[in-house]
N, C-alpha and C positions, 0 to 999 in steps of 0.2 A: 391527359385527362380523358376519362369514358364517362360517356353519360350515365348518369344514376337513372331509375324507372320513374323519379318524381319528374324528371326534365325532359321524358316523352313529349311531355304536353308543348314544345320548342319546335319538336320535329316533324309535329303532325302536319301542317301546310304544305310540307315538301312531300308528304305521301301520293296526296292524288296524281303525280308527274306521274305516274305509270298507265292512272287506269283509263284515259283514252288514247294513250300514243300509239301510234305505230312504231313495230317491228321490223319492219320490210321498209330498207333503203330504198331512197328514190331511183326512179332508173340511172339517171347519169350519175348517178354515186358508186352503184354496184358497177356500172361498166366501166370508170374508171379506175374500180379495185379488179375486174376482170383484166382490162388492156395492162396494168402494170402484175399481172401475175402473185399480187398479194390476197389472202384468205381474207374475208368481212369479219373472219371470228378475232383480226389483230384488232381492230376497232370496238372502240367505248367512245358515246356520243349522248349529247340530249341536246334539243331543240326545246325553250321552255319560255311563254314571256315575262317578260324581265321586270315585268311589276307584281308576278305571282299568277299561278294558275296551274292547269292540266299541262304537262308536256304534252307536245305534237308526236315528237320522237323522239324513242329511247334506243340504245344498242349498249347491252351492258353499262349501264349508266353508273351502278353503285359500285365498277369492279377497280380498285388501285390500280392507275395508271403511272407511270414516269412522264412528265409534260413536260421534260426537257425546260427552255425558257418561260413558257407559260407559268411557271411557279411565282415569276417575280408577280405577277398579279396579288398573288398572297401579301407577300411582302410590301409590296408599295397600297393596296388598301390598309392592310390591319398598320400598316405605319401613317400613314394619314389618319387614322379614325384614333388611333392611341396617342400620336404627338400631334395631330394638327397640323395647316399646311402652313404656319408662319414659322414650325418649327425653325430651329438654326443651329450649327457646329459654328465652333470657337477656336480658333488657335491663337497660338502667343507666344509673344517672346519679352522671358523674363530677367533682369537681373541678381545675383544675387546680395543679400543686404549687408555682405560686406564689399561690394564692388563699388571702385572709387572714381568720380569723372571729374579729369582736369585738362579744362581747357576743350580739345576735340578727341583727349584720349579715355576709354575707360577701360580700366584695370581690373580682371574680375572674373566668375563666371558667368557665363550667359544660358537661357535654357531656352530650346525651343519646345514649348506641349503642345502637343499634337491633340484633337478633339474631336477627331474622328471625322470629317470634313471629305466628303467624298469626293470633292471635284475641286481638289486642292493644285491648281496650276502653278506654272512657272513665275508667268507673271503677277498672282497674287499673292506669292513668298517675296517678289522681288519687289510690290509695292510695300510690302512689313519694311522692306530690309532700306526701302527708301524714305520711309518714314525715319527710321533711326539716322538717317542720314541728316536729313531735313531738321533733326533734333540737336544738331551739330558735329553727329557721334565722327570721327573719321577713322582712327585708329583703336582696334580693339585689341586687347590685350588679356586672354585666357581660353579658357576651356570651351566650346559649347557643348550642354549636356541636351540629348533628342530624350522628351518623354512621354512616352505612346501608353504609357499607364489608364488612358482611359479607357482601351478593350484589353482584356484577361482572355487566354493569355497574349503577351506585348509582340509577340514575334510569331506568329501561326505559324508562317512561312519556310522558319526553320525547321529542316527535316521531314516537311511535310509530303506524302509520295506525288510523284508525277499523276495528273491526269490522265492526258495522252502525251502521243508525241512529240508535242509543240511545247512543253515548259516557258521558253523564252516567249510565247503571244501573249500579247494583251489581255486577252479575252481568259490567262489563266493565271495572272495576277492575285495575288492573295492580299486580301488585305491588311493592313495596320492601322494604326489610329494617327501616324502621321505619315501616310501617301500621297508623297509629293509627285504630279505630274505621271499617277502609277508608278512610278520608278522607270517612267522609259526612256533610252535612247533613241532617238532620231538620227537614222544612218542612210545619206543619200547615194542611189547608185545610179550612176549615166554611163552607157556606153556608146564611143564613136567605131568607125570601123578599124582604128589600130590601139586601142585604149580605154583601159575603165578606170574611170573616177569613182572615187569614195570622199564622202563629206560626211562630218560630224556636225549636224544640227544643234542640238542639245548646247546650251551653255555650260562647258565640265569643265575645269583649269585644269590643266597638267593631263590631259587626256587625248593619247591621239590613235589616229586609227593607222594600221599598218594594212597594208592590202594584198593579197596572196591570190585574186579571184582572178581565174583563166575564162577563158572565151570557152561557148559551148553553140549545138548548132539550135537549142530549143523556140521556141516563138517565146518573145517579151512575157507572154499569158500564161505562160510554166515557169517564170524566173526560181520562183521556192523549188526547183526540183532537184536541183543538184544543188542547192544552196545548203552550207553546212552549220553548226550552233560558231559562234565567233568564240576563240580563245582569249581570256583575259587576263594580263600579268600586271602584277603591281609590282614597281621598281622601287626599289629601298634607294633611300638618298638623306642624306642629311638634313633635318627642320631647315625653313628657310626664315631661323629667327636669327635677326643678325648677329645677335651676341654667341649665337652657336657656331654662327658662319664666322666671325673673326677669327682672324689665321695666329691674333695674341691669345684668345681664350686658353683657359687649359683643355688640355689634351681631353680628360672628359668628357667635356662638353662636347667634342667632334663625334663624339662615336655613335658609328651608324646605327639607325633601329628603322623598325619598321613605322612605318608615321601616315595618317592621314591627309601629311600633307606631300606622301610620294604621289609620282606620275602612276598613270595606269597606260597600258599599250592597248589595244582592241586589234586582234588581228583576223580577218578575214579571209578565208577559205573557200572554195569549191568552185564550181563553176558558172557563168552568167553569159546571158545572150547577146548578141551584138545588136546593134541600135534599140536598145532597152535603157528604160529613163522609170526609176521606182523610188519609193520614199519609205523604207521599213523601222517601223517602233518598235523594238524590242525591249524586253526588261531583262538585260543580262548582268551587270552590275550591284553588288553588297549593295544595301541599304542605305548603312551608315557610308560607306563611301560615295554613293550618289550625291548626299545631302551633303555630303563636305566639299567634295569636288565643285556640288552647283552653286551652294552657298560662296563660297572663296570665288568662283569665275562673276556673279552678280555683284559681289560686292566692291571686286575691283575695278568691274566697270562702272561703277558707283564712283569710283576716286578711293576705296578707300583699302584698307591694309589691315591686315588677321593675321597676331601669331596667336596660335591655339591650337586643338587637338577637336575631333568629334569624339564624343561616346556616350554610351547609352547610361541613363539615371532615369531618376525620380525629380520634381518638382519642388523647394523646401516651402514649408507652407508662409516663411516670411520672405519670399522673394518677392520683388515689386514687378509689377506690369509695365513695360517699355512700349510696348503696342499688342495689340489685338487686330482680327479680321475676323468677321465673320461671315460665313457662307450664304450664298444667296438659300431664300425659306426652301420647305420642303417640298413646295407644290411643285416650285425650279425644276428641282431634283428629279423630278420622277418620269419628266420628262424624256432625257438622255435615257435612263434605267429600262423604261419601257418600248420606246420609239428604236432608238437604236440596241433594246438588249444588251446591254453593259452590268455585264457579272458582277466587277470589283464595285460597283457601285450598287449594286445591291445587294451585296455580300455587307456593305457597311453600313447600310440603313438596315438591316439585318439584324446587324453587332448592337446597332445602337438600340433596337427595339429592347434588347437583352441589358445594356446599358443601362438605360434609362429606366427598366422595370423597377417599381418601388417594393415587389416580392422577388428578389432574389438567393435571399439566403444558400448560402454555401453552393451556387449554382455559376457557372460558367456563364460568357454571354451569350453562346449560343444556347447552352440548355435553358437560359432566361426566357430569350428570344421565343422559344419555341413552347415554351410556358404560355407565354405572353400572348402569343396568338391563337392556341387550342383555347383560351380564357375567354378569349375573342369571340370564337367561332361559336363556343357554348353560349355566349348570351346570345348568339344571332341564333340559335338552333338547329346549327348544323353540329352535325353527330361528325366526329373525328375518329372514330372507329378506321383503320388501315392508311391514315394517314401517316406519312415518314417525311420530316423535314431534317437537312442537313445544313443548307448554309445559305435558303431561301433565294436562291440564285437560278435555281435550276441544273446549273452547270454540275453533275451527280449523278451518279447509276445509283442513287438508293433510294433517291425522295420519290415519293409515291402520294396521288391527289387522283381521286378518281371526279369523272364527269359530276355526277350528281352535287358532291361537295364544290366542285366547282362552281357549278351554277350558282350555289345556296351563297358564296361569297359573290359572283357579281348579282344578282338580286340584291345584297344588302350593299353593294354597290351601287345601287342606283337611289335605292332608299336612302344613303348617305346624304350628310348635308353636304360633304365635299366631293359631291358625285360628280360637278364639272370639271374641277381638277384631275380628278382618277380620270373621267373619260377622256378627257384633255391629253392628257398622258399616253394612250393607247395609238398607236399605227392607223393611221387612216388608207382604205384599200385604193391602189392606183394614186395614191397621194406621197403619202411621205413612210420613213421610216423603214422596220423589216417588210411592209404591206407597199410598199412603192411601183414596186414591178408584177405583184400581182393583182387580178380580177378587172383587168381593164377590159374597156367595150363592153362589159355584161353588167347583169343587175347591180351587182352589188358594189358597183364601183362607186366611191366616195359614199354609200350608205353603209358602211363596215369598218369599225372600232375593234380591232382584231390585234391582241397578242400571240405571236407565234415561238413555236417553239422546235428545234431540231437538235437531235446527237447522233449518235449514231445509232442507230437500229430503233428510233425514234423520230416523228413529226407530229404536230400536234399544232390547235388552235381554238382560241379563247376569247372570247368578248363580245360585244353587242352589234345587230343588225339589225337595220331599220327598214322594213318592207316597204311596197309601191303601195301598202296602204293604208303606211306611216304611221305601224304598229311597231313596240320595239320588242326584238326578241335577245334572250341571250344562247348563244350556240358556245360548244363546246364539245371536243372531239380529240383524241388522242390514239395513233396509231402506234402499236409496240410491238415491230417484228425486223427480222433482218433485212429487209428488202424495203420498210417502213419509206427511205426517200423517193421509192417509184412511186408507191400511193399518194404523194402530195394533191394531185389532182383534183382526189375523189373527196378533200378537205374545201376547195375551192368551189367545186360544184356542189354539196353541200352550202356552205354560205352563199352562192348563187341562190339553191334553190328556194331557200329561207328569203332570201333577198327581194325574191320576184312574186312573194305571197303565196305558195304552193301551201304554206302550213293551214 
C-alpha cells in the first residue's frame, strides 16, 4: 500500500525529525567506524524522542535498510496491536465420528490439527497425549492424520532454497502450523581421552544414532568445525501389527513396505575434540516422521500401544474434539521472539497475522500478513514507501525498513496500550537476552530496551533509551556493508551516548 496525497496529513509529525538534528556523529561513534575501518556512509541512524518531537540525530534516516533481526520488532508490535496480547494458538486431537471406543481400545482415525502454536513443546503434546490416557484410551487402533491446514501453504519447507550453510540449525527452521519442539533432535556429544559418546535426547522410538565421529586436535570452542550434516536412513521392516507379524497370517500380509513405523539410523560423521562435552539440536529429520517417531515413543511410555500409520490430511468438519491445548497469550510469546531472537517463532506470529487477517481474499499468508501490517503502518502515518517484508523474521537478504519508519513504529510503540508488554519483550542492556553481554559499566546499562540485529554483512539496533535525565528516547541505527561486524562498536557508543544525555 502507498500513501494517497489525502494521507499526507498522517506523516506530517514525523517531518520536523530533520530540521534540528545533527549530521555530524558524535566523536566516539565516528572513531569507532574509524578503528574498525568501516565508511559512516554504511550507516542509517536517528535519535528521536519516543513520545514525538525534532530528532537530535539523523544519518540517512529515510534510506531502506536490511535490519537483520530488528525486523521482528515490526512483527511482534503490529501482532500485539492487531490480536491483542491474550491472543492464543490451539491445537487438538480429534476423533473421527466413525471411530469406536470399547473398553480402553479405540478403533478409528485419529487427527492431530495443528494451529499454529509457536512454542509447541515435547512436553505439551505429551500432556494432550496423557490426557487421552487419563480418558481411559490405552490401545489405539488406526490412522493419525497431521493437519497444518491452518497456514497456506501446509509445508513451506518443502523445496524451499537453503539460507546459508547451516540448513540443519535452529535458527533456520521453517515453519508449519504443527511445529512440534521445531522438529529438533537433541544429540549429546562427550568426549573422554579414548572415546566419544553419542546420546540421543529427544524421545523417537525406533531411532538410533550410529557413531562414525573420529578424534581431532581442535579446542572444545571449534567443535562445529569439522563437524559434518548426520546421514539419515530409514529401514523398511514389517508393521509391527501383530496380525501382520503372525507367522499363520497370509503371505500378504507379510510383505514388506515402507512404514512409518520403520526404524531410522542417525549416523554421525567427522571429527570432534577430545575432552569436549556439547549438547547440539538439529532439525534433520521428515516431519511426518518426527511426529510419528515421537508420538509412538510418548505414548508408550504412557503404557500404551498404536498400530497406525502417520499422514498428512485435513480435518473432517464432523470430527469430535478428544482434547485440546492451548498456548500460553501472546504477550508470553513475544518474549522468547524478542529477547532471545527466535526466527521460527516469528516466522509464525507472522503466518498468523496473515492467518487471522479478516481481508485476505485470494492472498497467501504471507501476502496477508504483509497486507496486514502496511494497513497498520498507514493508520499510524508511517509512509511504507521502500519498505520489503518477507517472513517478518529478519532472517532475509530482502526485507528492507529504513530508520525513519522504524522509529515511527516504536513511537507508536509506546503510544500503545500494550506498550509494557512490547517493552517487556525487548533485551535489556548488560541484563538479559541478545543485550546481555553488551554495554556494561557505561551509561546505558540497564537503561536500554534494545532489539538487535546481525547477518552477514549486516548489524543493526532498535529500541528505546532512557537518559540520566529520565527522558525516553527511541534510537535506531543500521549498518549495511561487508565489514558491517567490525562496526558493532560504533552501535554501542551511539546508545551510550544517547544514554548519558549528550542529545
Amino acid at each position: 500500500m502507498r500513501l494517497t496525497p489525502v494521507s499526507l496529513f498522517f506523516v506530517i509529525p514525523l517531518l520536523p525529525a530533520f530540521v534540528f538534528a545533527q549530521t555530524s556523529l558524535p566523536p566516539a561513534v565516528e572513531a569507532a567506524f574509524n578503528k574498525a575501518n568501516v565508511p559512516v556512509q554504511a550507516l542509517s541512524a536517528i535519535v528521536i524522542p519516543a513520545t514525538g518531537g525534532a530528532a537530535v540525530l539523523t544519518q540517512a534516516a529515510d534510506r531502506p535498510m536490511n535490519p537483520a533481526s530488528a525486523m521482528k520488532l515490526v512483527t511482534t508490535l503490529v501482532g500485539l496491536e492487531e490480536l491483542g496480547p491474550n491472543f492464543r494458538w490451539k491445537t487438538q486431537i480429534l476423533a473421527d465420528k466413525a471411530a469406536k471406543k470399547i473398553n480402553d481400545s479405540l478403533t478409528g482415525t485419529l487427527y492431530l490439527r495443528g494451529g499454529g502454536d509457536p512454542n509447541l513443546t515435547i512436553e505439551k503434546l505429551g500432556s494432550m497425549l496423557r490426557i487421552l490416557r487419563n480418558q481411559g484410551l490405552r490401545r489405539l487402533r488406526g490412522d493419525l492424520i497431521l493437519d497444518r491446514s491452518y497456514f497456506q501453504p501446509e509445508r513451506p519447507d518443502i523445496g524451499a532454497p537453503q539460507f546459508d550453510e547451516y540448513p540443519d540449525a535452529y535458527y533456520n527452521v521453517i515453519p508449519d502450523a504443527l511445529l512440534v519442539n521445531s522438529n529438533l533432535s537433541s544429540i549429546s556429544l562427550e568426549s573422554t581421552g579414548d572415546k566419544i559418546e553419542a546420546r540421543l535426547n529427544t524421545p523417537l522410538d525406533k531411532v538410533k544414532i550410529t557413531n562414525h565421529l573420529h578424534f581431532n586436535e581442535l579446542p572444545c570452542s571449534a567443535w562445529e568445525t569439522e563437524w559434518l550434516p548426520p546421514v539419515i536412513e530409514t529401514m523398511r521392516s514389517v508393521a509391527d501389527d501383530p496380525e501382520t507379524n503372525n507367522p499363520n497370517a497370509p503371505t500378504g500380509k507379510k510383505t514388506e513396505r515402507q512404514t512409518t513405523r520403520g526404524g531410522l539410523e542417525i549416523t554421525l560423521n567427522g571429527g570432534f575434540p577430545k575432552r569436549c562435552k556439547i549438547t547440539n539440536n538439529i532439525n534433520i529429520l521428515d516431519r511426518n516422521q518426527y511426529l510419528a517417531h515421537l508420538i509412538r515413543a510418548l505414548w508408550q511410555e504412557m503404557g500404551g500401544t498404536w498400530q497406525g500409520e502417520v499422514r498428512d490430511g485435513k480435518t473432517p468438519a464432523s470430527a469430535t474434539v478428544l482434547t485440546e491445548r492451548v498456548s500460553e497469550p501472546l504477550a508470553d510469546i513475544l518474549r522468547p521472539i524478542n529477547k532471545q531472537s527466535d526466527n521460527v517463532m516469528a516466522r509464525m506470529l507472522y503466518l498468523t497475522l496473515g492467518t487471522e487477517s479478516a481481508n485476505k481474499q485470494g492472498m497467501s499468508n504471507l501476502q496477508a500478513a504483509d497486507a496486514r501490517i502496511r494497513q497498520w503502518m498507514f493508520r499510524q502515518g508511517i509512509n511504507d514507501a521502500g519498505l520489503v517484508l518477507e517472513n517478518g523474521s529478519g532472517l532475509s537478504r530482502m526485507e528492507r525498513i529504513s530508520p525513519l519508519q522504524m522509529a515511527g513504529l516504536l513511537q507508536a510503540g509506546e503510544r500503545s496500550n500494550w506498550y509494557a508488554e512490547f517493552a517487556s519483550s525487548l533485551p535489556v542492556a548488560a541484563m538479559d537476552g541478545t543485550m546481555r553481554r553488551r554495554l556494561k559499566g557505561g551509561p546505558a546499562e540497564l537503561r536500554a530496551r534494545i532489539k538487535t540485529g546481525t547477518l552477514k554483512d549486516v548489524v543493526a539496533i532498535a529500541g528505546y533509551v532512557r537518559d540520566i535525565n529520565e527522558q525516553q528516547w527511541v534510537v535506531v541505527a543500521m549498518i549495511n556493508h561487508e565489514e558491517a561486524v567490525k562496526a558493532k562498536a560504533a552501535l554501542d557508543e551511539l546508545i551510550n551516548w544517547v544514554a548519558a544525555g549528550k542529545p
